[in-house]
Backbone atoms as SQL, in Angstrom:
CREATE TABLE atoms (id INTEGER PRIMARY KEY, chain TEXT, resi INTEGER, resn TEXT, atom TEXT, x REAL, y REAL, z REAL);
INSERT INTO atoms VALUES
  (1, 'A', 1, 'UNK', 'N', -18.032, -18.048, -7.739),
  (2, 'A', 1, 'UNK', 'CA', -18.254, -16.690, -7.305),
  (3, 'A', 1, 'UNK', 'C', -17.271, -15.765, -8.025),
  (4, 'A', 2, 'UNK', 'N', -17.650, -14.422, -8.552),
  (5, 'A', 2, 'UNK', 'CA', -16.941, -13.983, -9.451),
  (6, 'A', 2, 'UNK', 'C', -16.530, -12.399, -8.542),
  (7, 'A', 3, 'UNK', 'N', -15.580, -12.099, -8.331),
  (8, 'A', 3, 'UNK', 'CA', -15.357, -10.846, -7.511),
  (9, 'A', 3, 'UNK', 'C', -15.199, -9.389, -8.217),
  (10, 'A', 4, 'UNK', 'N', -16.416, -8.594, -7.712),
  (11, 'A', 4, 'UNK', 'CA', -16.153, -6.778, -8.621),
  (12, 'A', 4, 'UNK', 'C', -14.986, -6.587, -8.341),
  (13, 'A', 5, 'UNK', 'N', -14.314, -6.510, -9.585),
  (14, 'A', 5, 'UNK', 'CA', -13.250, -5.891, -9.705),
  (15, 'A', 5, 'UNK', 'C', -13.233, -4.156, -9.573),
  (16, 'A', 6, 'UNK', 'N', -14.046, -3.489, -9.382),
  (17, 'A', 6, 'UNK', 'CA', -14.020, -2.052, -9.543),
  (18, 'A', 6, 'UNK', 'C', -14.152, -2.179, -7.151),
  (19, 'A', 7, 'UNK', 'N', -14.881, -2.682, -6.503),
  (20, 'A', 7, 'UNK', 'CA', -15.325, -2.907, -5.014),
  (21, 'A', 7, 'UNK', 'C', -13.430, -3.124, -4.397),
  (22, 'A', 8, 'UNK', 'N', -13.118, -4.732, -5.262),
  (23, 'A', 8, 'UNK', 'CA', -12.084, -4.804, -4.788),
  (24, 'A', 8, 'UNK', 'C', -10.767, -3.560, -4.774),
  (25, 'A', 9, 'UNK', 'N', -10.889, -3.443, -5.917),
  (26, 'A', 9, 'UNK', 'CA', -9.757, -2.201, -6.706),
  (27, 'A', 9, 'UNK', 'C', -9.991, -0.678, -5.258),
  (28, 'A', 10, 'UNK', 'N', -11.409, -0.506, -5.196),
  (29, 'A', 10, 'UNK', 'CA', -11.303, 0.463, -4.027),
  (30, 'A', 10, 'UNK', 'C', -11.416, -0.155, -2.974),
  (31, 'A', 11, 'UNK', 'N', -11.680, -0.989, -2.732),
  (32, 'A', 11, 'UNK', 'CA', -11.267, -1.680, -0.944),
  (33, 'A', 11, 'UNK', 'C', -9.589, -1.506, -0.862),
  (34, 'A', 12, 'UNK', 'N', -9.239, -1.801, -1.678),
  (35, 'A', 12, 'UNK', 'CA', -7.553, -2.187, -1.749),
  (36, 'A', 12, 'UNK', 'C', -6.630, -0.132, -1.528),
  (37, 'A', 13, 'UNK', 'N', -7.371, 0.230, -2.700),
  (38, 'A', 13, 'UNK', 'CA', -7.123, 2.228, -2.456),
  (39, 'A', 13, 'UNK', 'C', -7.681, 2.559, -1.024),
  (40, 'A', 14, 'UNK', 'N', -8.670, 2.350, -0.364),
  (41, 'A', 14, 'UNK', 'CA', -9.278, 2.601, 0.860),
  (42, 'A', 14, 'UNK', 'C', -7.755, 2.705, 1.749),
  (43, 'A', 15, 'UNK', 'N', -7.482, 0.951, 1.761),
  (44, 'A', 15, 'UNK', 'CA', -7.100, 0.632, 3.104),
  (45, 'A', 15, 'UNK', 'C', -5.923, 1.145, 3.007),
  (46, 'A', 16, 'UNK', 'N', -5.419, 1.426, 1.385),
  (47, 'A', 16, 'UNK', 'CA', -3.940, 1.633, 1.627),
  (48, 'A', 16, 'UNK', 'C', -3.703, 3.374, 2.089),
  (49, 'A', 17, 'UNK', 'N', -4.622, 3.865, 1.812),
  (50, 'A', 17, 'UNK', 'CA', -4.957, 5.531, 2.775),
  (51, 'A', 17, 'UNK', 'C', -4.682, 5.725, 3.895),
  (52, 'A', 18, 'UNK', 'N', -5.710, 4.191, 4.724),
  (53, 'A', 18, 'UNK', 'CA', -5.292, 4.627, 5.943),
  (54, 'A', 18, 'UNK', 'C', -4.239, 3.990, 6.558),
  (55, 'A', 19, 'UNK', 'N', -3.568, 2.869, 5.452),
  (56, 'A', 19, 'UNK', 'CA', -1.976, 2.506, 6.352),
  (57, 'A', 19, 'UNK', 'C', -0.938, 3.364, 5.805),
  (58, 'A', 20, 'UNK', 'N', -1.277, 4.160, 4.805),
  (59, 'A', 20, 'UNK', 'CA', -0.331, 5.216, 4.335),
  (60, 'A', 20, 'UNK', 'C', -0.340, 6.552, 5.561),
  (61, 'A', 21, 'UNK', 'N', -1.559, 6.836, 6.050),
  (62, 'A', 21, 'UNK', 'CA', -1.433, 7.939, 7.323),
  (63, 'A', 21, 'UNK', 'C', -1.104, 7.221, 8.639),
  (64, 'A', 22, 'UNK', 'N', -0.928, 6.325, 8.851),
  (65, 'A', 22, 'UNK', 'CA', -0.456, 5.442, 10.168),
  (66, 'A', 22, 'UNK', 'C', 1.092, 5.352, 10.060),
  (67, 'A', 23, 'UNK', 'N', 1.672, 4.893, 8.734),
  (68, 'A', 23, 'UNK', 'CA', 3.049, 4.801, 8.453),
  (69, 'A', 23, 'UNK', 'C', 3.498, 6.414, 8.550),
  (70, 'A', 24, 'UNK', 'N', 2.987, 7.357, 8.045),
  (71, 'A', 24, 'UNK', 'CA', 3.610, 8.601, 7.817),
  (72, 'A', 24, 'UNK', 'C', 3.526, 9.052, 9.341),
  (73, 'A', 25, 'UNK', 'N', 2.493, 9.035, 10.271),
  (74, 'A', 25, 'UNK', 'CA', 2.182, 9.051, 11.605),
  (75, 'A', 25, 'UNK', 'C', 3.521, 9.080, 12.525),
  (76, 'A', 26, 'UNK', 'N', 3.765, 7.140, 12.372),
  (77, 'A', 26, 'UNK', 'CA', 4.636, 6.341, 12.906),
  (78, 'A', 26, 'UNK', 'C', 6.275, 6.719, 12.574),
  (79, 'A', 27, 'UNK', 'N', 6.108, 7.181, 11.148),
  (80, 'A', 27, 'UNK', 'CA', 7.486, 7.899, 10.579),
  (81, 'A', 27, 'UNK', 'C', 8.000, 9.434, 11.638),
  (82, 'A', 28, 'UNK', 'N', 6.770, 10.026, 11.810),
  (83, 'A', 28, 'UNK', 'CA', 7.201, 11.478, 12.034),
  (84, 'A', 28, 'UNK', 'C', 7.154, 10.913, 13.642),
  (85, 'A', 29, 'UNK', 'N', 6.666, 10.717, 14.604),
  (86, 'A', 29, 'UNK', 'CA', 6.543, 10.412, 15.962),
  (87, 'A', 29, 'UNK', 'C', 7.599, 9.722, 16.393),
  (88, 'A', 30, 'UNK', 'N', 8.210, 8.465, 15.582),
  (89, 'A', 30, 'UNK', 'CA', 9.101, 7.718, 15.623),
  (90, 'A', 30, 'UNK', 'C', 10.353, 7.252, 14.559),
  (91, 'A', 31, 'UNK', 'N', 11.049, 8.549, 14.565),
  (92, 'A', 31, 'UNK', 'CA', 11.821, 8.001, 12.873),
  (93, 'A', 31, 'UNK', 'C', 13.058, 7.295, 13.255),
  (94, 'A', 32, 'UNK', 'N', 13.639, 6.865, 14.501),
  (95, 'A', 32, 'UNK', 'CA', 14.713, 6.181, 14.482),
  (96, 'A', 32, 'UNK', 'C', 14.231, 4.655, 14.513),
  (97, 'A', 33, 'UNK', 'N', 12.957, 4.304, 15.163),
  (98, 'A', 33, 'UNK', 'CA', 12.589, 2.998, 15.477),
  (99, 'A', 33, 'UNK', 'C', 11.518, 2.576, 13.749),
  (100, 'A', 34, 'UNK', 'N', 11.220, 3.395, 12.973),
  (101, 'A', 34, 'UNK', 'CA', 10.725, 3.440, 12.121),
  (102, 'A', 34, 'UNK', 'C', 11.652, 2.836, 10.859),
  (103, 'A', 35, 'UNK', 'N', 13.443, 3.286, 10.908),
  (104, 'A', 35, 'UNK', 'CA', 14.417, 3.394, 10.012),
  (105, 'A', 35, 'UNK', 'C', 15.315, 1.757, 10.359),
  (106, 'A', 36, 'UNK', 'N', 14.569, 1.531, 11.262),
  (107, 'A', 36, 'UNK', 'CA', 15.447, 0.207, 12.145),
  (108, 'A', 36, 'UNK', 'C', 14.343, -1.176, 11.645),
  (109, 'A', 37, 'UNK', 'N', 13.222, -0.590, 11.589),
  (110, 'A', 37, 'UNK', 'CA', 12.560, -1.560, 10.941),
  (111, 'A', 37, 'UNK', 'C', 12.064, -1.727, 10.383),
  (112, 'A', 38, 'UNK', 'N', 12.238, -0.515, 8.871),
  (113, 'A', 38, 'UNK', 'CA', 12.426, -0.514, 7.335),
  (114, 'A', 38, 'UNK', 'C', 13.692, -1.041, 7.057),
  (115, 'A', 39, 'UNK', 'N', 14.942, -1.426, 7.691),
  (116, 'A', 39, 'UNK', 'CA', 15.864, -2.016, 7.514),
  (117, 'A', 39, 'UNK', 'C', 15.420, -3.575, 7.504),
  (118, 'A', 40, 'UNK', 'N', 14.888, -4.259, 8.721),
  (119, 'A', 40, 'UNK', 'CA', 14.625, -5.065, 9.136),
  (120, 'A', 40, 'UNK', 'C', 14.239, -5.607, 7.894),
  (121, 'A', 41, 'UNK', 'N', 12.706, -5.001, 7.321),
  (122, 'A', 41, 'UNK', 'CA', 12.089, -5.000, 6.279),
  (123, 'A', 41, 'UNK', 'C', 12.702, -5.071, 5.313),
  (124, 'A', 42, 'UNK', 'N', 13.644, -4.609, 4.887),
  (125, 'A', 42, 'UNK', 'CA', 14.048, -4.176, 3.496),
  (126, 'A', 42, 'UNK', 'C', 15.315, -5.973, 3.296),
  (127, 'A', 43, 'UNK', 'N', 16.064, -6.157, 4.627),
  (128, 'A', 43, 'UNK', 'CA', 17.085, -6.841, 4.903),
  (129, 'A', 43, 'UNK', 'C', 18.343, -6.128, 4.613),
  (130, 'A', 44, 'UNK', 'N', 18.395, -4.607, 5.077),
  (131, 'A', 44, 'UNK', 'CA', 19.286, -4.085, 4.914),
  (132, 'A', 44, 'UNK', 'C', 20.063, -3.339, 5.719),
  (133, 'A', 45, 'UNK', 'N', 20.764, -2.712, 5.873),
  (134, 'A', 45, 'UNK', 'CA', 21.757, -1.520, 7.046),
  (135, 'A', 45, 'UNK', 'C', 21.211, -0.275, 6.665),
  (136, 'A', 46, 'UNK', 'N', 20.320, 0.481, 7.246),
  (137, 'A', 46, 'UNK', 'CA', 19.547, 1.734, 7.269),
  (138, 'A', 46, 'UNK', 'C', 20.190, 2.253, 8.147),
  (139, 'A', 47, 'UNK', 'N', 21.125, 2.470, 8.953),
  (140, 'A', 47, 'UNK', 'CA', 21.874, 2.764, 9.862),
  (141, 'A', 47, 'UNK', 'C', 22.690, 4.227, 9.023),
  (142, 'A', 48, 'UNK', 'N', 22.348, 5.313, 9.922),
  (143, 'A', 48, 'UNK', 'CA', 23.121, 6.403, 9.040),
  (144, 'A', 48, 'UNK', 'C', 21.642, 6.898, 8.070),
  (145, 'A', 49, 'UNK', 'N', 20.802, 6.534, 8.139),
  (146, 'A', 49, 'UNK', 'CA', 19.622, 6.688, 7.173),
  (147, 'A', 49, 'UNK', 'C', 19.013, 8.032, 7.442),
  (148, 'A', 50, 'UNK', 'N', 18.642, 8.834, 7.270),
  (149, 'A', 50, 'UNK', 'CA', 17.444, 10.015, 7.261),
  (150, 'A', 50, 'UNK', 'C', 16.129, 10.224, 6.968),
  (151, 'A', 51, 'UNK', 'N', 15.147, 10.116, 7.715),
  (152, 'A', 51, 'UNK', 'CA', 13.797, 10.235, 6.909),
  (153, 'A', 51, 'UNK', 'C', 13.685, 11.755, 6.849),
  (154, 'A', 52, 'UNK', 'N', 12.758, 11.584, 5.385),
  (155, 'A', 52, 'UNK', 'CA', 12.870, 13.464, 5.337),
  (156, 'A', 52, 'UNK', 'C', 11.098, 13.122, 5.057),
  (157, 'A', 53, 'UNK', 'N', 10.499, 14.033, 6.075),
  (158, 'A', 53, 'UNK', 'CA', 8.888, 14.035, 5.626),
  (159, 'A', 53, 'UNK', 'C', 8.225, 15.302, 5.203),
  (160, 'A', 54, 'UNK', 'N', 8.397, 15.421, 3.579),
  (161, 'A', 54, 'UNK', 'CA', 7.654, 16.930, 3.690),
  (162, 'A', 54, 'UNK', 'C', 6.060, 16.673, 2.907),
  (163, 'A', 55, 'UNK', 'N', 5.359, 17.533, 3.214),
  (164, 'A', 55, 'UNK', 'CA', 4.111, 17.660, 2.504),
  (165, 'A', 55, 'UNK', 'C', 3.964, 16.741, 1.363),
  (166, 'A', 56, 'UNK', 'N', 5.009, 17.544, 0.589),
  (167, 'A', 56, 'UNK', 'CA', 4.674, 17.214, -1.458),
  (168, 'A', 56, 'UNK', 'C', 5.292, 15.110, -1.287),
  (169, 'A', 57, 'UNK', 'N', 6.398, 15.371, -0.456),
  (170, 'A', 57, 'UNK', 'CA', 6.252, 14.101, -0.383),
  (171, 'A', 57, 'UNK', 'C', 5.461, 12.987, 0.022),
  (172, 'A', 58, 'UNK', 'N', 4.293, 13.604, 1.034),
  (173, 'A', 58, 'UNK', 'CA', 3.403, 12.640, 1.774),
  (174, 'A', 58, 'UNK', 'C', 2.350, 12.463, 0.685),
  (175, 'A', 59, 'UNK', 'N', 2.288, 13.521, 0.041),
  (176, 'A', 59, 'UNK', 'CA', 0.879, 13.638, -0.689),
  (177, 'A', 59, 'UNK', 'C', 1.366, 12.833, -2.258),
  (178, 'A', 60, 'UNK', 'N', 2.338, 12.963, -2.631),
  (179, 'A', 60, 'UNK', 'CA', 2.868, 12.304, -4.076),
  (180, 'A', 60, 'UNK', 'C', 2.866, 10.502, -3.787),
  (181, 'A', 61, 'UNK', 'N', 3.329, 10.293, -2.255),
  (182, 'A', 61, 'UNK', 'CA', 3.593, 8.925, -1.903),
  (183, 'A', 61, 'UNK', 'C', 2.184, 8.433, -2.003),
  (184, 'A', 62, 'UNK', 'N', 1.607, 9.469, -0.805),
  (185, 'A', 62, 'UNK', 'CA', -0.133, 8.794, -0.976),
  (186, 'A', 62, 'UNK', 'C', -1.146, 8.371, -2.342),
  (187, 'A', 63, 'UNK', 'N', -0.597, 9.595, -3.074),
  (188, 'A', 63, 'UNK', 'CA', -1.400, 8.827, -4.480),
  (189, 'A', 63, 'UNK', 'C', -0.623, 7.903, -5.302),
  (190, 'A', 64, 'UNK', 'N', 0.707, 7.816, -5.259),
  (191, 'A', 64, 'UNK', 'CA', 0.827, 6.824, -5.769),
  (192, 'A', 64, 'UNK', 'C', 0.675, 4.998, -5.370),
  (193, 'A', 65, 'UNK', 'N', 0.493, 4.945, -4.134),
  (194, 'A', 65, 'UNK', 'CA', 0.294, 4.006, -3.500),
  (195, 'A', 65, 'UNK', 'C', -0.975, 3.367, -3.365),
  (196, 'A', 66, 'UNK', 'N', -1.990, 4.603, -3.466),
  (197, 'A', 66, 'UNK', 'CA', -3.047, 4.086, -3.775),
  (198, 'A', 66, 'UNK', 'C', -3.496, 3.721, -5.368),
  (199, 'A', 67, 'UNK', 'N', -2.933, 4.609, -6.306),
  (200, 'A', 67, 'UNK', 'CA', -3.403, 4.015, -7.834),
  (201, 'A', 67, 'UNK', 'C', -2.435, 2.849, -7.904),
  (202, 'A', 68, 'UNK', 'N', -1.130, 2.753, -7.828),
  (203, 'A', 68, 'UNK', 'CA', -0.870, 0.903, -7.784),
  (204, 'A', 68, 'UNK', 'C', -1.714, 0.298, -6.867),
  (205, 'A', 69, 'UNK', 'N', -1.843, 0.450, -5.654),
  (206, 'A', 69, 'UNK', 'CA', -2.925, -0.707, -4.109),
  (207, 'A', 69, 'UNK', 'C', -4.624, -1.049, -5.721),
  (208, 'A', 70, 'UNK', 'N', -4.780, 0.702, -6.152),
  (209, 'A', 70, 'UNK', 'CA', -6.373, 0.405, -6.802),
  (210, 'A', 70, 'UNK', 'C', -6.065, -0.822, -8.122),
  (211, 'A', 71, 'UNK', 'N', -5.018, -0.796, -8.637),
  (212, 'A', 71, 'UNK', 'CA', -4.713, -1.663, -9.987),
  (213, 'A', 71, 'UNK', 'C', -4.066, -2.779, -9.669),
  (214, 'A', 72, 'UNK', 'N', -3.649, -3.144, -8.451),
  (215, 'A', 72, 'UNK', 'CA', -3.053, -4.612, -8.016),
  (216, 'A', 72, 'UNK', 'C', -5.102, -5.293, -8.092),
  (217, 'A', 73, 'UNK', 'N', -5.361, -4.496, -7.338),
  (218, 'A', 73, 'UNK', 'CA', -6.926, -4.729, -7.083),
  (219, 'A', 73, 'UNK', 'C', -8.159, -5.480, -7.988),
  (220, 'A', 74, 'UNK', 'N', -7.467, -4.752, -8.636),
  (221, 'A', 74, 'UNK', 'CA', -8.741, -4.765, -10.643),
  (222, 'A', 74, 'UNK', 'C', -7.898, -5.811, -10.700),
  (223, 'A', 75, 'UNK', 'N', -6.815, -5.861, -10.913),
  (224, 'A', 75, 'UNK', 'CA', -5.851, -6.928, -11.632),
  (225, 'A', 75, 'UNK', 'C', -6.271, -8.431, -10.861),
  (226, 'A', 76, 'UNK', 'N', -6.402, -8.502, -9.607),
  (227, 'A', 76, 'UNK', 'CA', -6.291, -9.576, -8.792),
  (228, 'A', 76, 'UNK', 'C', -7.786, -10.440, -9.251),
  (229, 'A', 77, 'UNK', 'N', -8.752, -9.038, -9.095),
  (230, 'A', 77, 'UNK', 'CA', -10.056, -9.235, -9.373),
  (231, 'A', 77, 'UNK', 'C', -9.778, -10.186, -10.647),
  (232, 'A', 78, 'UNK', 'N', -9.712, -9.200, -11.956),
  (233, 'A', 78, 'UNK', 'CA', -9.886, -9.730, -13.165),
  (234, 'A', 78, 'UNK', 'C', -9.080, -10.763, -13.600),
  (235, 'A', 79, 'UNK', 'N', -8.030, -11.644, -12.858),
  (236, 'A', 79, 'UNK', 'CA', -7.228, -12.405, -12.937),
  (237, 'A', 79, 'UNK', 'C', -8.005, -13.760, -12.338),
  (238, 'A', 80, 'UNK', 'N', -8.207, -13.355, -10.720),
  (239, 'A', 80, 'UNK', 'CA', -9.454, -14.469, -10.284),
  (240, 'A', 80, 'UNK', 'C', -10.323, -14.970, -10.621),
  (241, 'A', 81, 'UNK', 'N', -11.393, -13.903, -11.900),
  (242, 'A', 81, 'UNK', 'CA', -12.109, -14.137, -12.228),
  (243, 'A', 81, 'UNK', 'C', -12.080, -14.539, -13.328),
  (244, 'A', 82, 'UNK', 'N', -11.295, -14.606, -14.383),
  (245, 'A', 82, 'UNK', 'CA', -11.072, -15.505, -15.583),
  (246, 'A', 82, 'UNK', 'C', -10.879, -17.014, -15.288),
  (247, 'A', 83, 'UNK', 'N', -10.032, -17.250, -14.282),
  (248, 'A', 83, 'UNK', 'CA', -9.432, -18.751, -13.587),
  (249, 'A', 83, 'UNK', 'C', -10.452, -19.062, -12.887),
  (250, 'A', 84, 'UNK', 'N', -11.086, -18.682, -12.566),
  (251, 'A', 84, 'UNK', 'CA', -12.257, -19.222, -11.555),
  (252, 'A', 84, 'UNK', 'C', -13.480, -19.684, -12.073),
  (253, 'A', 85, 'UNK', 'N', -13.183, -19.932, -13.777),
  (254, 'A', 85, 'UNK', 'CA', -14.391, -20.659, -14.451),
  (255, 'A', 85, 'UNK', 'C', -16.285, -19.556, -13.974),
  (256, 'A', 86, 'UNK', 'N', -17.007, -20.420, -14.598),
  (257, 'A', 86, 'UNK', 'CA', -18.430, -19.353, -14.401),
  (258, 'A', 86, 'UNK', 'C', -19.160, -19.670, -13.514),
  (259, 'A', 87, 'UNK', 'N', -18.735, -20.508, -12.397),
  (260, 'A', 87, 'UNK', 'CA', -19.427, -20.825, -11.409),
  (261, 'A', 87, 'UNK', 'C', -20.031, -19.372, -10.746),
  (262, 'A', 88, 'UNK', 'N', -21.252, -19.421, -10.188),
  (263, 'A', 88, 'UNK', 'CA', -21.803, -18.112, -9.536),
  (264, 'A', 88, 'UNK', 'C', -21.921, -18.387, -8.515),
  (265, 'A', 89, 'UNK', 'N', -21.732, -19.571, -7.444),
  (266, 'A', 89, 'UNK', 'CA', -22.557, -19.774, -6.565),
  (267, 'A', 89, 'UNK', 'C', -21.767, -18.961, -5.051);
């Protein structure tokens, strides 16, 4: 089975939209419990940390997250599908 790489590439931009407005959500509603476990995440001391959320930043983060999420996508695709021999079934 050979996977569209152009389906995957936007499934992958899709979803990362809407965990990019859930995180920015979760950032502005909750930025101390948000900074505690981007630390967690990171394995680091975020302690003393600041989130700053403005517009140009939500909107610069959002597209860039989605054109890397769309090109991990193609890539994964077109990577799978070379290794995965010509089987169609």
């Amino acid at each position: 089975m050979k996977l569209d790489e152009k389906r995957l590439a936007f499934s992958l931009a899709g979803t990362t939209v809407v965990l990019w407005f859930v995180c920015s959500a979760l950032v502005v509603l909750m930025p101390g419990m948000m900074g505690t476990l981007t630390g967690h995440m990171l394995h680091g001391n975020m302690e003393g940390f600041n989130w700053t959320m403005t517009w140009s930043g939500f909107f610069v983060g959002l597209v860039l997250w989605v054109v890397w999420a769309a090109a991990a996508g193609w890539l994964i695709a077109r990577c799978y599908n070379c290794i995965g021999g010509s089987s169609d079934t």
